[in-house]
C-alpha positions in Angstrom: 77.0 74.3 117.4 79.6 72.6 115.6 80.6 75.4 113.2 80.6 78.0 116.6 82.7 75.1 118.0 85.2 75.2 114.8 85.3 79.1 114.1 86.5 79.6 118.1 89.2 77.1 118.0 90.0 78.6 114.7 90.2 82.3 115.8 91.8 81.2 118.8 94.5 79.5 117.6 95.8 82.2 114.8 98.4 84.0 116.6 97.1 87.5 115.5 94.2 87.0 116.5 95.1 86.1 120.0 97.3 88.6 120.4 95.3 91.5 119.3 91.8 90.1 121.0 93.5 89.1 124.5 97.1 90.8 125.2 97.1 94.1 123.4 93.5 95.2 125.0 94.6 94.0 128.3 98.5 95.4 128.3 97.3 99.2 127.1 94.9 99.0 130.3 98.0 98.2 132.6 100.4 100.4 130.9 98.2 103.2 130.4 97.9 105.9 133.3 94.7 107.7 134.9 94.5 110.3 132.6 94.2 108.2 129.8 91.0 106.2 130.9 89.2 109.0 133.1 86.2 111.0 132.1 86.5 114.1 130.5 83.8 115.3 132.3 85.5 114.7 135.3 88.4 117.2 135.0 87.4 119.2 132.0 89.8 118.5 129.3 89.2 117.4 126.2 92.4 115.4 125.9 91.6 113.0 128.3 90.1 109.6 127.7 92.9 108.6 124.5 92.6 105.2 126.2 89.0 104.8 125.0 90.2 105.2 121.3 92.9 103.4 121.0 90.7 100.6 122.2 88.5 100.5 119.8 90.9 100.2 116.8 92.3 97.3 118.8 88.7 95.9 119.1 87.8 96.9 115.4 90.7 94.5 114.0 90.3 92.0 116.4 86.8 91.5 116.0 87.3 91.4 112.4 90.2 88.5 112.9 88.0 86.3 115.0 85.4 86.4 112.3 88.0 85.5 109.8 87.5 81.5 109.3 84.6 82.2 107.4 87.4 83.7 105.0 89.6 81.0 105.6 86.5 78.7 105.3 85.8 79.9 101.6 89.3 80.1 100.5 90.2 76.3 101.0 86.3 75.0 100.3 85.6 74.2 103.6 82.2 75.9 103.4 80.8 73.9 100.7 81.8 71.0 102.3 79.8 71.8 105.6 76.8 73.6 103.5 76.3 69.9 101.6 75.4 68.7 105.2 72.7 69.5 107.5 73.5 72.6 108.2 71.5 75.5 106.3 73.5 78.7 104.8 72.2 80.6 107.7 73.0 78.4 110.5 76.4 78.7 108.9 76.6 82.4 109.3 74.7 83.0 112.8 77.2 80.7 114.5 79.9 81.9 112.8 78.8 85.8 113.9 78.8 84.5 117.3 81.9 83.2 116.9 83.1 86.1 116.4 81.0 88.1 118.5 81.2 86.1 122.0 84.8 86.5 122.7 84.7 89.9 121.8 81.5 90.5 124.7 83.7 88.6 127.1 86.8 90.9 126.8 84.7 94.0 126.5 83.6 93.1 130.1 87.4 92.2 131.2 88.1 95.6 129.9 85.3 97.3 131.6 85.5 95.0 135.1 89.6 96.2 134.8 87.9 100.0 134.5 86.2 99.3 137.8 89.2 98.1 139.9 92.2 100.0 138.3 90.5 103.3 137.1 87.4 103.9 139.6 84.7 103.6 136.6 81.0 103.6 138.0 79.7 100.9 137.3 76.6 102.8 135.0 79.5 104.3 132.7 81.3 101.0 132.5 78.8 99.5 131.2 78.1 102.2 128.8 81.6 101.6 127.2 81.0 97.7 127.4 78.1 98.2 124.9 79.7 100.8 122.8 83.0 98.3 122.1 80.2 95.1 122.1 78.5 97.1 118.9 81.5 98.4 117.4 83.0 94.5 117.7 79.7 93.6 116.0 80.1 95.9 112.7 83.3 94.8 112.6 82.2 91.5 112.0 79.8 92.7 109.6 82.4 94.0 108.1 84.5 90.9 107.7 81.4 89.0 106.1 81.6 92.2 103.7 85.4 91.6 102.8 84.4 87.6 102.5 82.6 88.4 99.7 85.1 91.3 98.0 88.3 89.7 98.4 89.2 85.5 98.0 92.9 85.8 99.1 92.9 86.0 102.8 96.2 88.4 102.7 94.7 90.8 100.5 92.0 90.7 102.8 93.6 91.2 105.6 95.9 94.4 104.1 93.0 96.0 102.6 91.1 96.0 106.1 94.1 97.5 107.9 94.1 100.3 105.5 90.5 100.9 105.5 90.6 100.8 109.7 93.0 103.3 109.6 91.1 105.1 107.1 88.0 104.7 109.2 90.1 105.3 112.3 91.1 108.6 111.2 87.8 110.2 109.5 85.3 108.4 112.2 87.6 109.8 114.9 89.5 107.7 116.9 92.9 109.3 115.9 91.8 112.7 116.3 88.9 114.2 118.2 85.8 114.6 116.3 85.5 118.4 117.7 88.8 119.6 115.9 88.1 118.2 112.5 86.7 120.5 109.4 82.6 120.1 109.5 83.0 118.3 105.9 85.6 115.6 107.2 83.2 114.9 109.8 80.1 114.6 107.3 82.0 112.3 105.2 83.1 110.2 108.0 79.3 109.9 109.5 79.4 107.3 106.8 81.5 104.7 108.9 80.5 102.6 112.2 83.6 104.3 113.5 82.3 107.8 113.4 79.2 106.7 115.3 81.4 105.2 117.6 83.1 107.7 118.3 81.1 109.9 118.8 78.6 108.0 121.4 82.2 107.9 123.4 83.0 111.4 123.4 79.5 112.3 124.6 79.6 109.3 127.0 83.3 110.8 128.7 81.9 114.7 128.5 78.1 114.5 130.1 77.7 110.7 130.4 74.1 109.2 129.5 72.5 111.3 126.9 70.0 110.8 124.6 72.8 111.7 122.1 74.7 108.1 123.1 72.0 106.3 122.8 71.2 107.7 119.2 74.9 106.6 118.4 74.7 103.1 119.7 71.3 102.8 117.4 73.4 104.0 114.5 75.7 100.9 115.4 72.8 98.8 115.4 71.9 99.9 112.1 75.5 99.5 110.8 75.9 95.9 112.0 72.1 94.4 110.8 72.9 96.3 107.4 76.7 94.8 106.8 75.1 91.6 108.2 72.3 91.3 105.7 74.9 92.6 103.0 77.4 89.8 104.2 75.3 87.0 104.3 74.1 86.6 100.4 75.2 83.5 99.2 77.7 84.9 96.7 80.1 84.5 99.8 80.2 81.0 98.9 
């Protein structure tokens, strides 16, 4: 547990990171009104819920900052040092995916339990959104084993992953409703967790439940084992 140890204080510490993964979340859910964290279902209008969105881009770069000492690791040869211990390759990267991964669970249930009290949430649909922002934080992380292997220079790393959230932001549909955009913009984006994402949320705030949710959070599923497996070849070394 030493390296889950290490990669929390690590994540912790970075300023970004604990700005992004603990006050940004938590202000927007103060700040924002009803209407921007009710159900759509709930008054008809497909407008409402904004909240959720905005959320999850928060979530998607935060998640990928926690996970970012195993960047930081590789960049100043800290991983070889701890791989010429004890400690196998994938011990390495499990802890380090919980790493990122655990504080992310614990604030998706701050964020939900703050649903309950401030915003009336059931306590079924919060913990619908729980598990859609626990998976999307999970290929996130995927995502930052990806860039550990792509990019050396943290910086770079970090600039290239804001550009391709906001890519991913805007074709998956988190900065505009999946319903409004052309039937080829949403093909292409079906190609990114955040599309998936998305859409489990929309169906989740319009009818609640479905089998249609539940299909989009296996698709996350699928996305985070996949960027995982891809993440964790030892070229990342």
């Amino acid at each position: 547990m030493k390296v889950f140890n290490y990669a929390m204080r690590r994540g912790f510490t970075a300023p970004v990171s604990l700005i992004l993964n603990c006050l940004l979340p938590v202000v927007l859910m103060i700040v924002a009104n009803d209407y921007s964290f009710m159900m759509v279902n709930q008054y008809g209008d497909a407008d409402a819920g904004g909240g959720f969105f905005t959320l999850m881009l928060l979530l998607m770069f935060g998640a990928f900052m926690m996970a970012g000492s195993i960047q930081a690791d590789k960049r100043d040869g800290t991983t070889v040092r701890i791989l010429a211990g004890p400690i196998t390759f994938r011990s390495y990267l499990v802890q380090n995916f919980f790493a990122g991964l655990v504080p992310m669970i614990i604030l998706s249930f701050i964020l939900g339990g703050m649903g309950l009290v401030m915003y009336s949430w059931t306590v079924e649909f919060m913990l619908a959104v729980v598990l859609c922002y626990i998976l999307l934080s999970a290929t996130s992380i995927g995502l930052s084993f990806v860039w550990s292997i792509w990019f050396k220079d943290k910086e770079t790393a970090m600039v290239s992953f804001t550009f391709a959230m906001m890519l991913m932001g805007f074709m998956g549909g988190m900065l505009l409703p999946l319903g409004i955009m052309p039937a080829m913009l949403r093909n292409i984006g079906a190609v990114f967790p955040a599309h998936w994402a998305s859409r489990g949320m929309e169906e989740l705030l319009a009818y609640g439940i479905t089998a249609q949710y539940w299909l989009s959070m296996a698709a996350l599923v699928l996305f985070s084992a996949a960027l995982i497996l891809y993440g964790s070849r030892r070229r990342i070394v």
